[in-house]
C-alpha atoms as one frame of an Amber mdcrd trajectory, in Angstrom:
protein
 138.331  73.497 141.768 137.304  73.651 138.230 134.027  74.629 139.049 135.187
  77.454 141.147 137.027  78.662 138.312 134.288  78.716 135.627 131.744  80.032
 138.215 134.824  83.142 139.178 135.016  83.744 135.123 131.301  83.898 134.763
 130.663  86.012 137.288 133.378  88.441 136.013 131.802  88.471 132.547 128.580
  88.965 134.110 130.162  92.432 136.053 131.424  93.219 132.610 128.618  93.204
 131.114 126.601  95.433 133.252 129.368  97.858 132.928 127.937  98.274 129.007
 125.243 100.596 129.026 121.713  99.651 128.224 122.188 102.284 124.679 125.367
  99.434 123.573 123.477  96.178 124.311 120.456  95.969 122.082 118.792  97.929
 118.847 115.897  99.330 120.989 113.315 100.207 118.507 111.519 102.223 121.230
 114.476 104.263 122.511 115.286 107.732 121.692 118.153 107.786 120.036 118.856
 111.627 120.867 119.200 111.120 124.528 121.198 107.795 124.316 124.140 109.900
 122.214 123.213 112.459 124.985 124.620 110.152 127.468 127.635 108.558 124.888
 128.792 111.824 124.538 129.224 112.451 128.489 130.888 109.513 128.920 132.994
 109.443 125.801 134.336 113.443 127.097 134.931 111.957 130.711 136.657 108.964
 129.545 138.564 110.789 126.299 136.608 108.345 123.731 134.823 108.414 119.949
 131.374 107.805 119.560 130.485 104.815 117.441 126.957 105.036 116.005 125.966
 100.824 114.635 123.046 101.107 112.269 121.045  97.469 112.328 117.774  95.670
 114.134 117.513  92.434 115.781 116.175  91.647 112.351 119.767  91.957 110.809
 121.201  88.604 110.284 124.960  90.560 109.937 124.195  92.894 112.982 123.446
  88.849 114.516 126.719  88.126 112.945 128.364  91.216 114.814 127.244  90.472
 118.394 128.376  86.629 118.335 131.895  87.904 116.276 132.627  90.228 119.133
 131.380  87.371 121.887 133.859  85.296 120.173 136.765  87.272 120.579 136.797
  89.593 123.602 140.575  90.643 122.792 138.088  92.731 119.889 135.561  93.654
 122.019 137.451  94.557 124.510 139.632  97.168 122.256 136.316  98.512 121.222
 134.686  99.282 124.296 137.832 100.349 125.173 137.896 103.816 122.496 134.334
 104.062 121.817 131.390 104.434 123.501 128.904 102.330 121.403 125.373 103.350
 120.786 123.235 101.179 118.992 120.383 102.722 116.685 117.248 100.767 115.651
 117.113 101.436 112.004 114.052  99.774 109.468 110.843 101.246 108.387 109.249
 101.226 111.291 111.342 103.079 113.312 110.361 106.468 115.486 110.705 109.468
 114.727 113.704 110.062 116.646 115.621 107.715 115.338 114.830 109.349 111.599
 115.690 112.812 112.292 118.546 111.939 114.210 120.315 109.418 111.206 118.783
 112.242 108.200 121.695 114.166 110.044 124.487 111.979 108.767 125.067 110.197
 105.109 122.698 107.511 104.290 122.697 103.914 105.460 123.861 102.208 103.246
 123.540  98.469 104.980 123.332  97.250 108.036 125.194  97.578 110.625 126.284
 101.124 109.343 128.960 102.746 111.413 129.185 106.123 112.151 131.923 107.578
 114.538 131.651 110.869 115.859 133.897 112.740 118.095 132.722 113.788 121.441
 130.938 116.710 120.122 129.134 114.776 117.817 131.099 115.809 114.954 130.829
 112.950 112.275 134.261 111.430 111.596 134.033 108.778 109.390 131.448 106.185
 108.234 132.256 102.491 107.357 129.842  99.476 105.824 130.275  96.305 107.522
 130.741  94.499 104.508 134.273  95.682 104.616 135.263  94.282 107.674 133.220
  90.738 106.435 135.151  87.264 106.251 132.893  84.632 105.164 129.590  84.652
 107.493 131.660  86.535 110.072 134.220  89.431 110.138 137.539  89.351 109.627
 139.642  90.344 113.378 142.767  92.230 111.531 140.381  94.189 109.795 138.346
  95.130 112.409 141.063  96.018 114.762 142.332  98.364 112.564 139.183  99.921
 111.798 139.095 100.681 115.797 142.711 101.400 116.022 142.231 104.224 112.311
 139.174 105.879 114.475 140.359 106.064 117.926 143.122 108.380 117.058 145.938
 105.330 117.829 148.006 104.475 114.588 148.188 100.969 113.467 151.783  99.698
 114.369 152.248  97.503 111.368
């Protein structure tokens, strides 16, 4: 029976998952940035959600930190796929064109991951360093929730 159960809960978090779009998973250094917002900003004005832009690389050791953080506590993750559609954006020297004229729009980077959240217009909203959500080599869950619940439009309730 127990094996029925882990196999039921891995399969669900395997149907989750593909419900992510490719743009949220990884910092493609080869996509185009302009037509991944493209398609965050359909499905953010279909579903009534922000945009949240995360600045890094799978060379970021705190953009490492983010992924496992969030794997660690789905109750987060799950609030944050929940308001935002999440687009990730390779950012280092070598990355395309695209990626530069589309991030020269916005305030500089000022570490990685950088946040940007935009509206479903692409209107910038707000931008936020990781470093303030950081606790230890990790982040810090209150903080982070509120960050999501400050930028979806939902008030925090304490």
């Amino acid at each position: 029976m127990y094996k029925v159960g882990v196999f039921l809960l891995l399969l669900l978090y395997g149907v989750l998952q593909a419900q992510i779009p490719a743009y949220s998973l990884n910092y493609n250094k080869s996509a185009n940035p302009y037509e991944d917002l493209e398609k965050a900003l359909k499905q953010a004005k279909k579903e009534h959600k922000k945009v949240l832009l995360i600045v890094g690389g799978d060379w970021c050791k705190w953009c490492g930190q983010l992924e496992n953080f969030l794997d660690d506590h789905q109750n987060v993750k799950d609030e944050l796929y929940k308001h935002f559609e999440v687009v990730k954006v390779y950012y280092a020297k070598d990355m395309n064109k695209e990626a530069k004229s589309l991030l020269s729009q916005f305030p500089k980077v000022e570490e990685t991951p950088f946040f940007y959240v935009l509206n479903d217009k692409a209107k910038l909203l707000n931008v936020a360093k990781s470093s303030s959500f950081e606790r230890g080599f990790s982040y810090n869950t209150k903080k982070f929730l509120n960050f999501i619940k400050n930028n979806s439009g939902e008030k925090d309730e304490k």
